[in-house]
LOGUFI-620451 format. One line per 4 residues: number of its first residue (from 1); for each residue x, y, z of N, C-alpha, C, O, CB. Coordinates in steps of 0.001 Angstrom, whole numbers. Glycine has a CB too. Layout:
BEGIN
NUM = X Y Z X Y Z X Y Z X Y Z X Y Z; ...;
This chain:
BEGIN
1 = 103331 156439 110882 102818 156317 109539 103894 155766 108615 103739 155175 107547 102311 157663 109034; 105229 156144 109371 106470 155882 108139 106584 153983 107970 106564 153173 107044 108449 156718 108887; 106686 153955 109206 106481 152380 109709 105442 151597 108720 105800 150635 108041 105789 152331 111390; 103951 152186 108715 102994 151021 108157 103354 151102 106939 103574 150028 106379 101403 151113 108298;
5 = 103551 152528 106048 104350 152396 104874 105601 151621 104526 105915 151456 103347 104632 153434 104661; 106363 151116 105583 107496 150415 105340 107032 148805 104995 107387 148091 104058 108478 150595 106641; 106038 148501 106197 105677 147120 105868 104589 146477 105210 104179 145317 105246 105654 146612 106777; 104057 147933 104341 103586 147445 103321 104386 147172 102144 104048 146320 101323 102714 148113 103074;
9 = 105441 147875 102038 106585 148301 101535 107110 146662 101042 107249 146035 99991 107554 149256 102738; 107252 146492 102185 108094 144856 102448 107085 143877 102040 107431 143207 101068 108579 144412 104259; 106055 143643 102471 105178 142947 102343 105176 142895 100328 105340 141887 99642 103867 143610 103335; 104980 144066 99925 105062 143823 98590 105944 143305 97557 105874 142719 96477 104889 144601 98291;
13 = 106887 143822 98440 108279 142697 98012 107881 141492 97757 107417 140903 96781 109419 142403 99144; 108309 141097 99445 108186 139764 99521 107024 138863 98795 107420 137722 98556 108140 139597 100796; 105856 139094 98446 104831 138600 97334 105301 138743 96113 104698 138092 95260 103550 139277 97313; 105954 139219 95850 106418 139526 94272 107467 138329 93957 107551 137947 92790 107271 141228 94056;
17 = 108454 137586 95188 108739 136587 94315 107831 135354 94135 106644 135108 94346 109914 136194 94649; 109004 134619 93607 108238 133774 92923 108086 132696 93980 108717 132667 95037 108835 133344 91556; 107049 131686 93521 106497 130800 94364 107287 128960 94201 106967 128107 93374 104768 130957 93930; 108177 128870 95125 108803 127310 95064 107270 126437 95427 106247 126773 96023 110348 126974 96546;
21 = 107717 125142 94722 106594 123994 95498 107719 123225 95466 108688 123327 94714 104977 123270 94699; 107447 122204 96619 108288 121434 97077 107179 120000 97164 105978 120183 97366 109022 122110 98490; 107813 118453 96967 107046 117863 97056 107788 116394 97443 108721 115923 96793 106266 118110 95986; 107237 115825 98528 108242 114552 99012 107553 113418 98232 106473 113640 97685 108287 114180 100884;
25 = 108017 112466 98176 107259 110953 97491 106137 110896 98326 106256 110666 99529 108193 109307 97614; 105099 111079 97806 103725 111106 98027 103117 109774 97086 103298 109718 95869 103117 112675 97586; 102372 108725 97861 101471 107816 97246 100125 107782 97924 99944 108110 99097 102058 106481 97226; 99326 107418 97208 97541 107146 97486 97764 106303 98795 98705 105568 99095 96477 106049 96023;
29 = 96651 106618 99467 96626 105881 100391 96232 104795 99992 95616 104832 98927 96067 106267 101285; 96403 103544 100602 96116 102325 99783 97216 101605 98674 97072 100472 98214 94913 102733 99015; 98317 102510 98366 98768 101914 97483 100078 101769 97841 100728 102569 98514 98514 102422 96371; 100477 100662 97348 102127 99801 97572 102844 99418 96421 103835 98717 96625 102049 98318 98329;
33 = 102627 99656 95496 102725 99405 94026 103943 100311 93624 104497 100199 92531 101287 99793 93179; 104383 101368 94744 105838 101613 94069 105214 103098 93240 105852 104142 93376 106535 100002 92786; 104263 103081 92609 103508 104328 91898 103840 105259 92936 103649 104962 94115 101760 104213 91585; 104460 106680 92491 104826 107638 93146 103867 108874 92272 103827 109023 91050 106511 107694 93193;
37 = 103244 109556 93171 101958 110652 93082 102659 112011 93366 103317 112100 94402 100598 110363 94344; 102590 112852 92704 103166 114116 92673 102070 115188 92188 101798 115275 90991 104423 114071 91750; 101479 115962 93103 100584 117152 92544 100857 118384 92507 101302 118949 93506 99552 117269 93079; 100668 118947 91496 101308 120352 91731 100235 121349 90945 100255 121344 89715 103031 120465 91039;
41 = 99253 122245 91688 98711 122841 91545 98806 124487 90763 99587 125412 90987 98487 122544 92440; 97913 124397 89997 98383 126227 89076 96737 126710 88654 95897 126035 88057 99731 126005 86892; 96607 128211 89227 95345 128639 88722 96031 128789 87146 97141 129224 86837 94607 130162 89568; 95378 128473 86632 95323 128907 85368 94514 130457 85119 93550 130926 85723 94649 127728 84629;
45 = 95268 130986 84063 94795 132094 83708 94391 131656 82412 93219 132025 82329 95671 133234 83826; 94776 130944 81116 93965 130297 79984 94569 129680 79520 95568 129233 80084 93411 130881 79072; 94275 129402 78409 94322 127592 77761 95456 127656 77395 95528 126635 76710 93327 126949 76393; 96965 128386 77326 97682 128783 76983 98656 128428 77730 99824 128491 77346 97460 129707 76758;
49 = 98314 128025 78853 99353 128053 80507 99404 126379 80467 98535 125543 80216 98305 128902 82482; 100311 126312 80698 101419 124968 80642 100855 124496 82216 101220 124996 83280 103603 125459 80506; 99936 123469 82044 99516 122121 83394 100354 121162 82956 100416 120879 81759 97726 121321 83504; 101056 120589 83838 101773 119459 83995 101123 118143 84634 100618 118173 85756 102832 119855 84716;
53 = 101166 117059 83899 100390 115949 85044 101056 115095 83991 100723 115016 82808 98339 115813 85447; 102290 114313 84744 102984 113051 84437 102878 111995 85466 103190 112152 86646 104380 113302 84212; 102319 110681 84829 102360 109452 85610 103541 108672 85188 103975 108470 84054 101088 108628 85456; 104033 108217 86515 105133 106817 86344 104702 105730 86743 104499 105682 87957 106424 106822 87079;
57 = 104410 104515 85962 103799 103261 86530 104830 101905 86970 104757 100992 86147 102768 102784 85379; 105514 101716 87821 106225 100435 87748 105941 99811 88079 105065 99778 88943 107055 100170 87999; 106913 98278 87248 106186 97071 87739 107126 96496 88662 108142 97146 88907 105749 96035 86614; 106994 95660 89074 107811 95067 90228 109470 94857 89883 110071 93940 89323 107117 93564 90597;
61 = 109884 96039 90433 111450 95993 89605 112167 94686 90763 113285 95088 91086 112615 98077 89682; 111901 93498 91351 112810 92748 91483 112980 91414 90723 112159 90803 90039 112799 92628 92601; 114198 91139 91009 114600 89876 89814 114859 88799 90877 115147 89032 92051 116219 90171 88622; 114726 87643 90338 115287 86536 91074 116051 85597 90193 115829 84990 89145 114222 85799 91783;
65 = 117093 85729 91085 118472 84339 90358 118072 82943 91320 117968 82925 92546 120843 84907 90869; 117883 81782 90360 118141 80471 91024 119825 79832 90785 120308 79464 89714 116947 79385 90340; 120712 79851 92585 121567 79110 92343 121284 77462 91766 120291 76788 92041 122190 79252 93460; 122272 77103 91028 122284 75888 90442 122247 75022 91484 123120 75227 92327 123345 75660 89579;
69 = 121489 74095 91697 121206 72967 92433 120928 71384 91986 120406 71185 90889 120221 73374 93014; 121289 70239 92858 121258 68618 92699 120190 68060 94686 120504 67926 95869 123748 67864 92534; 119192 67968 93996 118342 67307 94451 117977 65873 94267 117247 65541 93333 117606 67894 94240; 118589 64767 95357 118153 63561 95196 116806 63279 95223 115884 63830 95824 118678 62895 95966;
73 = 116842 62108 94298 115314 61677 94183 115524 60335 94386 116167 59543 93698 114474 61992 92760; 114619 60083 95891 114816 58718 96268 114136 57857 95334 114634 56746 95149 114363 58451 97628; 112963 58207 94639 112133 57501 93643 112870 56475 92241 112825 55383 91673 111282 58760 93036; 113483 57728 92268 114124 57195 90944 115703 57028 91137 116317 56878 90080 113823 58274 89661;
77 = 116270 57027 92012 117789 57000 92628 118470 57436 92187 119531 56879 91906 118432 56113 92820; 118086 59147 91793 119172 59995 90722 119117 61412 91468 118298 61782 92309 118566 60148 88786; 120139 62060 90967 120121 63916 91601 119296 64447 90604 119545 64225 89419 121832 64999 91612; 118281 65166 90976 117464 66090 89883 118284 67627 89923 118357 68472 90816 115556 66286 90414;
81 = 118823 67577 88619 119521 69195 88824 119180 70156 87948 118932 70041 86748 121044 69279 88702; 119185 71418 88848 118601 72702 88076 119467 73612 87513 120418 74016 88183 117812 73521 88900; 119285 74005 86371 120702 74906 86254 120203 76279 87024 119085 76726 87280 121278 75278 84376; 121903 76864 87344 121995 78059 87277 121017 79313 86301 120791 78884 85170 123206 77970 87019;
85 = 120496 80578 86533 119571 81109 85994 118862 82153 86674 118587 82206 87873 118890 80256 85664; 118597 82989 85755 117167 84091 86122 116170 83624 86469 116508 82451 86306 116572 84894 85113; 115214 83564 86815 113565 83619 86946 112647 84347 86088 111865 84222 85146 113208 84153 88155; 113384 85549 87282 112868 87150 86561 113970 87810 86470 114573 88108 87501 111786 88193 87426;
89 = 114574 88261 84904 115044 89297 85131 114814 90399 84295 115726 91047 83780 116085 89092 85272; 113616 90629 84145 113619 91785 83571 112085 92473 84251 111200 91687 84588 113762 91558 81844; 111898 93873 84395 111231 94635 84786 110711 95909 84147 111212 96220 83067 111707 94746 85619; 109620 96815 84754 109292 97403 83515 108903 98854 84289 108194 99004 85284 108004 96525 82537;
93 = 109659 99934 83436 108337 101031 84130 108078 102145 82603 108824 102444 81671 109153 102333 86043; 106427 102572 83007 105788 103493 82239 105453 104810 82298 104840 105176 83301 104987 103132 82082; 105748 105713 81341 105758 106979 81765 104277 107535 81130 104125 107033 80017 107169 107760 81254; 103588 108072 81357 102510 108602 80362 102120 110201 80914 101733 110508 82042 101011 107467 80382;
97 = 102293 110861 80051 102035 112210 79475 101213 112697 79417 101134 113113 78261 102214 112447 78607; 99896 113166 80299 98839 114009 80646 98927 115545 80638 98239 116409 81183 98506 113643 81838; 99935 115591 79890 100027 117387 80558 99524 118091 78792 99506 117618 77656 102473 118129 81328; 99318 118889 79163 98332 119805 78112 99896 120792 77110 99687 121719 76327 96856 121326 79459;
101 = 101238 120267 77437 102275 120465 76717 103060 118828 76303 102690 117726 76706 103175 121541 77612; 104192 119132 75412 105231 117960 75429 106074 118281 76759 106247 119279 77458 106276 117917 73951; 106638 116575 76768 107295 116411 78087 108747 115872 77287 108704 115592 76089 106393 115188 79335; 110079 115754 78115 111094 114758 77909 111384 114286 79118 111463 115024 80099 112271 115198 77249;
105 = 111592 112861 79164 112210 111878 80198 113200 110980 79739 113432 110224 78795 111222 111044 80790; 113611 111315 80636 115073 110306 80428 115454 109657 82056 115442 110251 83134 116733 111516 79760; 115777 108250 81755 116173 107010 83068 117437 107216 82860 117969 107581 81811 115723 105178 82965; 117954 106965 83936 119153 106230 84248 119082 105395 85641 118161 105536 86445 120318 107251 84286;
109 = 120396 104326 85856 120342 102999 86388 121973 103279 87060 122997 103770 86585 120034 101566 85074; 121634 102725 88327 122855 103311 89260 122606 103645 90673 121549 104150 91050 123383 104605 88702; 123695 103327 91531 123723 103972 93037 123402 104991 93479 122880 105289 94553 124641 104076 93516; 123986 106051 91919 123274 107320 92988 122999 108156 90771 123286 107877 89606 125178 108679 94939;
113 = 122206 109319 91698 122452 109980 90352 122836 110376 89470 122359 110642 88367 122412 110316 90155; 124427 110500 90220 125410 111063 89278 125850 110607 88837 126276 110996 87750 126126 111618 89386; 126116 109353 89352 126985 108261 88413 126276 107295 87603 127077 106588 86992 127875 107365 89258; 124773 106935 87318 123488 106465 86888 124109 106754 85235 124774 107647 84709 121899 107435 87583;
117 = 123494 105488 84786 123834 105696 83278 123046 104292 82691 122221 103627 83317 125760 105765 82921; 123355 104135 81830 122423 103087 80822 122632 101556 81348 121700 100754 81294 123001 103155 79005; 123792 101237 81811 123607 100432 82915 124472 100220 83801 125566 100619 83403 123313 99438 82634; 124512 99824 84719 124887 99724 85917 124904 97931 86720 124038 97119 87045 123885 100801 86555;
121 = 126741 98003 86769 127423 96572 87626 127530 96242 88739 128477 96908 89158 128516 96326 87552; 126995 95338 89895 127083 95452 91116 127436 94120 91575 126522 93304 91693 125964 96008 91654; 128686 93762 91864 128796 92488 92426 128248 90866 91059 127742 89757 91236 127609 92733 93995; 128592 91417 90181 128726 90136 89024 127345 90592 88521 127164 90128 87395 128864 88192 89633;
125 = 126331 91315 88935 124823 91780 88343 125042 92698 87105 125842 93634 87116 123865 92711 89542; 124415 92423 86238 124692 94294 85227 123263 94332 85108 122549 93344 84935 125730 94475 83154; 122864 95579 85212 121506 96081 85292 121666 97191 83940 122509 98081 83823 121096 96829 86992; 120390 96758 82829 120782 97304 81464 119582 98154 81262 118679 97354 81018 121041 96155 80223;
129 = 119313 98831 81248 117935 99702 80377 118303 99824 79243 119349 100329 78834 117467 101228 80781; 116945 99086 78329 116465 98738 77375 116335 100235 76215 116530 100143 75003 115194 97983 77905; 115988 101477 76901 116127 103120 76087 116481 103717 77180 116739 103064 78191 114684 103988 75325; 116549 105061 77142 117531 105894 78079 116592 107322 77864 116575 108156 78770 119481 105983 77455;
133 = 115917 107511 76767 115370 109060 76325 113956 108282 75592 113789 107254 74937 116686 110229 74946; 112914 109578 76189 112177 109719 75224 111361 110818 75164 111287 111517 76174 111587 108772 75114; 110451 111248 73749 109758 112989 74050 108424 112109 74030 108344 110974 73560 109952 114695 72524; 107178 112989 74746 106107 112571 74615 105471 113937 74235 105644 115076 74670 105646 111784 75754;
137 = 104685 113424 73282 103995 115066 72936 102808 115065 74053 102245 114179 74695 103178 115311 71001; 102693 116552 73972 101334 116326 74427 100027 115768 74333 99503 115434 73271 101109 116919 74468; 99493 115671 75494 98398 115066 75476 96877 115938 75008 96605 117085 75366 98424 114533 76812; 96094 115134 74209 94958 116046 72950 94173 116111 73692 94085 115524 74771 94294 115463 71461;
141 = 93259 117085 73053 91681 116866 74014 90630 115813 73719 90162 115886 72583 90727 118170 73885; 90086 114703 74619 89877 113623 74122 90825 112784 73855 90359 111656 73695 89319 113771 73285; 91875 112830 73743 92640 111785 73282 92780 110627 74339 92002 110423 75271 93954 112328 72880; 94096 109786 73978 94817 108857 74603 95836 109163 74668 96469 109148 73612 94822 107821 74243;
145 = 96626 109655 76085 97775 110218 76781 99119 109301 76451 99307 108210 76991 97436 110267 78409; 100043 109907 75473 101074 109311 74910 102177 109175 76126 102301 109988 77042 101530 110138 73631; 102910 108042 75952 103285 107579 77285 104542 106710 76413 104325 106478 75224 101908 106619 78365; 105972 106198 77093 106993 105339 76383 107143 104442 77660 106815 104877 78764 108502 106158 75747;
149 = 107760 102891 77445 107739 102015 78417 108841 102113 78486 109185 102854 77566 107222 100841 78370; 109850 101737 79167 111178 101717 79831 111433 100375 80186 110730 99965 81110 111280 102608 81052; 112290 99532 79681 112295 98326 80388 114050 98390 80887 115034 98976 80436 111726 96884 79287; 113800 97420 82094 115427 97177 82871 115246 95676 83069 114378 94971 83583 115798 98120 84655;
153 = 116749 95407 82277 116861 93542 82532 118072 93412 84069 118746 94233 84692 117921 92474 80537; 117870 92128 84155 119086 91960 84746 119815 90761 83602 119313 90313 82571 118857 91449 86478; 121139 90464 84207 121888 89804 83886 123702 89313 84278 124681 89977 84620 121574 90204 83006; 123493 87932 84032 124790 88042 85175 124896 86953 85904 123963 86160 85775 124698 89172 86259;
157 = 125952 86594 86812 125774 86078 88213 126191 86601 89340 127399 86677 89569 126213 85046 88328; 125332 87010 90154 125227 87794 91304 126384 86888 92377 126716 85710 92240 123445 87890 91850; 126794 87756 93332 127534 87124 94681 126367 86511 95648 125349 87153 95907 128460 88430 95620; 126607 85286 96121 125937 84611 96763 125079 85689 98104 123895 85825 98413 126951 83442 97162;
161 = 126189 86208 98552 125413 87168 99667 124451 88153 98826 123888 88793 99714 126602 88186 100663; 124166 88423 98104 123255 89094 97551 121898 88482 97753 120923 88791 98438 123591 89262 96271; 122232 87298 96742 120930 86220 96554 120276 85931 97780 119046 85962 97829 121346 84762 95977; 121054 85617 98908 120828 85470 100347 120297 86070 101215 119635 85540 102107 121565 85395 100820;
165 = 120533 87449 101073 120237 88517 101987 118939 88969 100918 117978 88983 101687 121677 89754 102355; 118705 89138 100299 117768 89863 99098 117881 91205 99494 116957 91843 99999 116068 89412 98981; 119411 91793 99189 119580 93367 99045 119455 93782 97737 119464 93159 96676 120910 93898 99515; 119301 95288 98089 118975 96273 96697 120276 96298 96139 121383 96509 96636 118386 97980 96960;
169 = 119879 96026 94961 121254 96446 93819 121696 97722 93734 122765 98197 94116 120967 96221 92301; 120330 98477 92942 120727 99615 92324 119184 100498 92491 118171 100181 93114 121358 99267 90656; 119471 101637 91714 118261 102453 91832 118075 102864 90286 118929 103051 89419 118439 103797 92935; 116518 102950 90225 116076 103747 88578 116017 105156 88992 116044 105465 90183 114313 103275 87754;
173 = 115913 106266 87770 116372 107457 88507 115597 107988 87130 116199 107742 86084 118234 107812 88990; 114351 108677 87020 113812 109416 85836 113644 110935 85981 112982 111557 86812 112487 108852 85489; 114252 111292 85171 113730 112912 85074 112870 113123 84087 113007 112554 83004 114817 113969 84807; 111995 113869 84310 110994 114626 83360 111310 115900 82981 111785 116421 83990 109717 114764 83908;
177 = 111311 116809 81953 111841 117889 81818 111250 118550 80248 111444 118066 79133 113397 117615 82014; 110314 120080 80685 109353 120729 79906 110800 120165 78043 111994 120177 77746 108984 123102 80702; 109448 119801 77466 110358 119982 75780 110376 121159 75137 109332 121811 75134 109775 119124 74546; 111228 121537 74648 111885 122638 73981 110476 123011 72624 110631 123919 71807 113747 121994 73288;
């Protein structure tokens, strides 16, 4: 008897803490778009209890540099030359605020997290974000879910092996975090 009392004992413990969720980069099936899906489920007890539901939308964060080039033109018996230049360098991502509280997010730009900051140099590239912080209030009932855009340029001239190989520069890095 001492026994089943013990592991009920335990059992009650162990329910009493608290509950981790853990969640890996999860996307829709179907989708390649870089959109990263995160669900995190809560019974609610009432209208009072803090639901979270933040979307991040990006757009195609790569850039392309054209090296400067001289192309003969047999037509006209001259080099046609292109300058040196971006294509694309600038990119975009969106945060929007569904949660039934305010949110804060803040980017940073960089190799890794810790060293991530407003912008970030890699081989003659500087990678700049455009804001760094923003609060989103919450989202109303009925409303339209307040959301801030984030933009990242490039700029620069990259090392040829870069352009060549089409390696990753750098990484965007957003935290979301309940507002005060």
């Amino acid at each position: 008897m001492k026994k089943f009392f013990a592991i009920l004992l335990i059992m009650a413990i162990l329910l009493s803490f608290g509950l981790t969720a853990l969640a890996d980069n999860l996307t829709e099936p179907g989708q390649s778009d870089g959109t990263v899906y995160l669900t995190v489920n809560e019974a609610a007890t009432d209208e009072n209890t803090p639901i979270y539901s933040v979307t991040i939308d990006f757009t195609d964060l790569a850039f392309t540099y054209n090296r400067a080039s001289s192309v003969w033109n047999p037509n006209d018996h001259v080099f046609n030359t292109t300058p040196a230049g971006w294509a694309d360098s600038s990119g975009s991502f969106k945060v929007t605020n569904s949660s039934n509280v305010a949110v804060n997010v803040s980017a940073k730009v960089g190799a890794t997290a810790s060293g991530a900051g407003l912008s970030y140099n890699y081989n003659g590239i500087l990678l700049t974000l455009g804001n760094q912080y923003a609060e989103l209030a919450k989202c109303m009932p009925n409303g339209t879910p307040p959301n801030a855009v984030f933009s990242l340029t490039a700029s620069g001239e990259p090392a040829e092996s870069l352009t060549a190989n089409n390696l990753p520069i750098g990484s965007v890095f957003v935290t979301i975090s309940p507002a005060n």
